[in-house]
N, C-alpha and C positions, 0 to 999 in steps of 0.2 A: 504494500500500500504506500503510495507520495505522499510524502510530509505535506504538500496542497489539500489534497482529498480530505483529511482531518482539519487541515485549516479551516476551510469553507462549510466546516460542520460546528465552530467553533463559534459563538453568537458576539462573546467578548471583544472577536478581533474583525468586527464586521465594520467597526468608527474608531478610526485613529490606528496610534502605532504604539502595541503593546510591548515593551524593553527590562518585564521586571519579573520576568519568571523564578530569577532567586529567592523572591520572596512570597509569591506564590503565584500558580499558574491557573489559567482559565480552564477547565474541565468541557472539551466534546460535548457534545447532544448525549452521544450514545453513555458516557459516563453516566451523568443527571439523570440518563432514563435508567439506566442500571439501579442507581441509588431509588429512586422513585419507586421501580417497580420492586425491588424490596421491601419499601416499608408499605408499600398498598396491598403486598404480600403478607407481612407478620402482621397487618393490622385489620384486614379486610376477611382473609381466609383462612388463618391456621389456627386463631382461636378457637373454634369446632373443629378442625382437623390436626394434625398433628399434636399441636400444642405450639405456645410463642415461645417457650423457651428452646424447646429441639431446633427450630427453624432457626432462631437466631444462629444456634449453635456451629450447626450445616453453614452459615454467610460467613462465619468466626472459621471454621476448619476451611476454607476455600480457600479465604484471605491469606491465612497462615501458610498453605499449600504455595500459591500465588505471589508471595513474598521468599519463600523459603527455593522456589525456586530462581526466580530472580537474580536473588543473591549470592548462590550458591551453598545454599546449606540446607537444614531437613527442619520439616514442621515444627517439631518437637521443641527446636532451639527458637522458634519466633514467638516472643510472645505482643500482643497486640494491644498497644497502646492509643492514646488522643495525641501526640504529637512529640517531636525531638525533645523537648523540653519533660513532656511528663515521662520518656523516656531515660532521658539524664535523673531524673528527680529518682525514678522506681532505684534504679542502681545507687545513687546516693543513699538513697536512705536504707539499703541494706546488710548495709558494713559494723560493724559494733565500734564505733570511732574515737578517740582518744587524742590526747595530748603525741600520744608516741608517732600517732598517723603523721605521713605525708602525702598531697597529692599533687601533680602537677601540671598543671596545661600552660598551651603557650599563649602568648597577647595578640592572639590572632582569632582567638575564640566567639564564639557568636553571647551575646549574655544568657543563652540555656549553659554554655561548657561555662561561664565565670561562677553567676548569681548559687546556684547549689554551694558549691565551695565556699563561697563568701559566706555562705549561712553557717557549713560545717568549722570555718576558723571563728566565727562570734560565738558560736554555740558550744562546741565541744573543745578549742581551741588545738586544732587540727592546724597544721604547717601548711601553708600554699605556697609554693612557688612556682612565679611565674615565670619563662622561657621566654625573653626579648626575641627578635627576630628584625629581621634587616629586608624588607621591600617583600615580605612573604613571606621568605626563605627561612629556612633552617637548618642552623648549625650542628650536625650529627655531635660534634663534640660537648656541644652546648647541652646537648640531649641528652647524651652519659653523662655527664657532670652531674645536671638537675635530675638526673632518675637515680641519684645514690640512693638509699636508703629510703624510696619511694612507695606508697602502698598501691595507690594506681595512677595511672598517666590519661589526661584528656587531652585529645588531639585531633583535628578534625580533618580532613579525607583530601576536601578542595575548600580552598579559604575566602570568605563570604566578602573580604575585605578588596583581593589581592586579583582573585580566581586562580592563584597558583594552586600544583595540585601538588601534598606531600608525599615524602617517600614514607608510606606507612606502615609497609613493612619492617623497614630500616628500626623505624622508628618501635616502633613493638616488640622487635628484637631485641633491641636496647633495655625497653622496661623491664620485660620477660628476666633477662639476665640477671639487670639489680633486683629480682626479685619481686616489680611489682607488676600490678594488671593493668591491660590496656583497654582502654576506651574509649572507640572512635565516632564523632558526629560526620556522619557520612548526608546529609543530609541533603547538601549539595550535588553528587553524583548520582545518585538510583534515577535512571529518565533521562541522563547526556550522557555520561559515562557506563562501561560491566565494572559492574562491581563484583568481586571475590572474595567472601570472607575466608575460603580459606587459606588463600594467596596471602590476603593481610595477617590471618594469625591472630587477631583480637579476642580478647575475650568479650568484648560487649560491641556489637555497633550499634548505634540508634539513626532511625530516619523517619520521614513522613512522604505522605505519597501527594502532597500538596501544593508542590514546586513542580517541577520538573518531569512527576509523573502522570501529572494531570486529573490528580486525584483532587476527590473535595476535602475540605477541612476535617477533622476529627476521625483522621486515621492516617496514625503513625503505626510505628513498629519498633522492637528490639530483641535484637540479636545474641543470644548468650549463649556461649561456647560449653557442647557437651560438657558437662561435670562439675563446672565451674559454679553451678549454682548450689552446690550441694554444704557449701559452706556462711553462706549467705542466707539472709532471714529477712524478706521484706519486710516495710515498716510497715505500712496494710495489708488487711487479708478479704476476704473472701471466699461465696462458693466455689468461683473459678481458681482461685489458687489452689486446692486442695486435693483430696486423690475423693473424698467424701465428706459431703457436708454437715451430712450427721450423725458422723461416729461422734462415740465422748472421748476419744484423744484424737484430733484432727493430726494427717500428716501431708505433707506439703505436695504438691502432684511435681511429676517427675518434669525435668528442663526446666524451658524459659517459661514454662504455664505457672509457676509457683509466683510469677512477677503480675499477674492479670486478675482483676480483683471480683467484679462484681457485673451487675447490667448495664449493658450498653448499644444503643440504638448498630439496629445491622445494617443499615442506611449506608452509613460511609464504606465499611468494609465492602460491603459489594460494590459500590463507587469504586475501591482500589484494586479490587479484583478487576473489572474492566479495562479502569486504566491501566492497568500492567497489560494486559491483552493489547490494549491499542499500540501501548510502545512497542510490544513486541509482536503485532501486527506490522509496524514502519518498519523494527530493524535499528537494533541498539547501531548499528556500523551506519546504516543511511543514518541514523540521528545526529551521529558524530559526526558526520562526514560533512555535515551540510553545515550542524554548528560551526566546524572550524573555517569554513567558507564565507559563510554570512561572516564571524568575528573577523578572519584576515583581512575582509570588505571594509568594519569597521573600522578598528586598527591601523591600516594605509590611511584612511581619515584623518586621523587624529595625530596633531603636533608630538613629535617627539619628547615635547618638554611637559606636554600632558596628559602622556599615557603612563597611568601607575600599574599595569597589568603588564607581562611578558607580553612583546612583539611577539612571539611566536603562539601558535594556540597553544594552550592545555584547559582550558576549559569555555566557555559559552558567559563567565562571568568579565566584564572589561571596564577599568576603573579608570576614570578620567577627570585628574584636577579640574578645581572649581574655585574661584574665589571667593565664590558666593554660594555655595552647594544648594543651601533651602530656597532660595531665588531661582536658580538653575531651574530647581525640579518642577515650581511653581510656573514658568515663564515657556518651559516644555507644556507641562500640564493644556496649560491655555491654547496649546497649538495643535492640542490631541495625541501628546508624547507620554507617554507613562514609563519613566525612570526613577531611580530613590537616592535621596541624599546619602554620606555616608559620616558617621559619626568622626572616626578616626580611619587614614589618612581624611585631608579637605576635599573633597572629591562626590561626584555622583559617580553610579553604580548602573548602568546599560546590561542587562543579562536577556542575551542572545539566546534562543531554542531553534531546533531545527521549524518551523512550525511559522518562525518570522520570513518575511520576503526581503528580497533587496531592495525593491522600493523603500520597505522600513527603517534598514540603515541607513540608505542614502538620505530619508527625510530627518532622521536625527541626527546626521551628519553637520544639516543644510542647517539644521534650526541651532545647535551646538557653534 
């Protein structure tokens, strides 16, 4: 299927020039009717049949099937979350944490990989340290130094900041060593880039299907590496956490299901289950392929002195100083440009999908 053909089924991108799939992406027809007709499902027909809870159950195993293949790993290890962030939070609050803890991410992180941490050093007085970096990048050196005596390392995949993409392996390897677990917000990649978790070696990745995968809001995902939960005690529980809900000593159900708590609409899940079909309907290689076509397109645009992202592709994310960033994006806006300020560097934030036209760049080019 051409990256056009799902374009022109896309209602968002029918006025103006949509640039901001980083932060989240417009959902297909056929997406929204996926979601739709699940919940006209659990809420029209299965209360006399099946039952609401079985049903949801069945959109819940689909989705987990549907992500677990994606990613490369097996249901069991996905468990299904509302987003990167309650993602991050589930594995935060599972650790028994202590003054002795260390954890470390680098200042590249999005505030799901900072804000947790920031709570675990006010509260438990947990050691954070953060991993400087220079225009993206990171220093493998820098990375064994700060992963001495580390409990786990947060790092994320491709950088929301920069769109460089890291060496996550490298990096995991490094933690794995000193001894600590790794944790990646991969959030940016699932939908432009394959992802492998078991290439990367992580023990947790977290993501959402609401970017780039063209999924709707309120379904994310997290990835926990065979075994690795067996030590860990989430801070919530649930029927869904459990192997049964009403024995009198509950025991925690086996994988990443021990991380997933209670009721939740199957709406979105079947929305993500689609959207994965549609990406992989186009063709992770066409997605990328056209990404790094469209960004080269925009890239040659853009002054050398104001491209903060690598001249060369590695991802669909491209960061271009601004003097005035909130004015930029407001002054686009007005012209039917949709791009995003960025905190740190000064800069707007352009995030290209296969799914944008050249026209598109060229008009943010002209208006920039």
């Amino acid at each position: 299927m051409d990256p056009i053909e799902i374009r022109e089924a896309m209602p968002a991108l029918e006025s103006g020039v949509y640039c901001n799939w980083g932060a989240g992406g417009p959902s297909p027809r056929r997406v929204v009717a996926a979601a739709e007709s699940a919940l006209e499902h659990h809420e029209y027909e299965v209360p006399a049949a099946e039952g609401m809870y079985p049903a949801a159950f069945d959109v819940y195993d689909e989705a987990r099937t549907a992500v677990a293949d994606l990613i490369g790993a097996e249901p069991g290890e996905i468990a299904l979350t509302q987003s990167t962030t309650d993602g991050i939070n589930r594995v935060a609050g599972a650790f028994d944490w202590s003054e002795d803890d260390v954890v470390v991410r680098t200042d590249l992180e999005h505030s799901a990989g900072i804000l947790p941490w920031q709570r675990l050093e006010r509260e438990h007085g947990v050691e954070v340290r953060v991993l400087e970096t220079v225009d993206g990048r990171l220093d493998l050196a820098d990375v064994k130094a700060a992963a001495e005596g580390a409990t786990l390392f947060c790092v994320s995949s491709l950088t929301w900041t920069h769109g460089t993409r890291l060496p996550i392996r490298a990096v995991v390897d490094i933690a794995h060593d000193a001894g600590a677990l790794a944790l990646v917000d991969a959030v940016q990649s699932p939908g432009q880039v394959p992802v492998d978790v078991r290439e990367w070696d992580a023990d947790f990745v977290v993501a959402a299907g609401h970017k780039w995968l063209l999924g709707p809001f309120g379904a994310g995902f997290l990835y926990v590496r065979e075994g690795v939960e067996r030590d860990l005690v989430p801070a919530a529980i649930g029927y869904r956490s459990v192997d049964d809900e009403n024995a009198s000593d509950y025991r925690y159900a086996a994988g990443a299901r021990r991380f997933e708590v209670g009721t939740a609409s199957p709406a979105p899940y079947a929305g993500l289950t689609e959207a994965i079909d549609v990406v992989e309907d186009v063709g992770l290689e066409t997605i990328q392929r056209r990404i790094e076509t469209l960004t080269d397109r925009l890239k040659d645009g853009v002054p050398d002195d104001r491209l903060l992202s690598p001249p060369e592709y590695e991802s669909g994310l491209v960061t271009i100083a601004a003097d005035d960033p909130e004015g930029t994006v407001d002054r686009l806006a007005d012209r039917g440009i949709v791009v995003r300020p960025l905190p740190t560097p000064e800069a707007v934030r352009a995030s290209v999908h296969a799914f944008n036209s050249e026209g598109d760049v060229d008009a943010l080019l002209e208006a920039l």
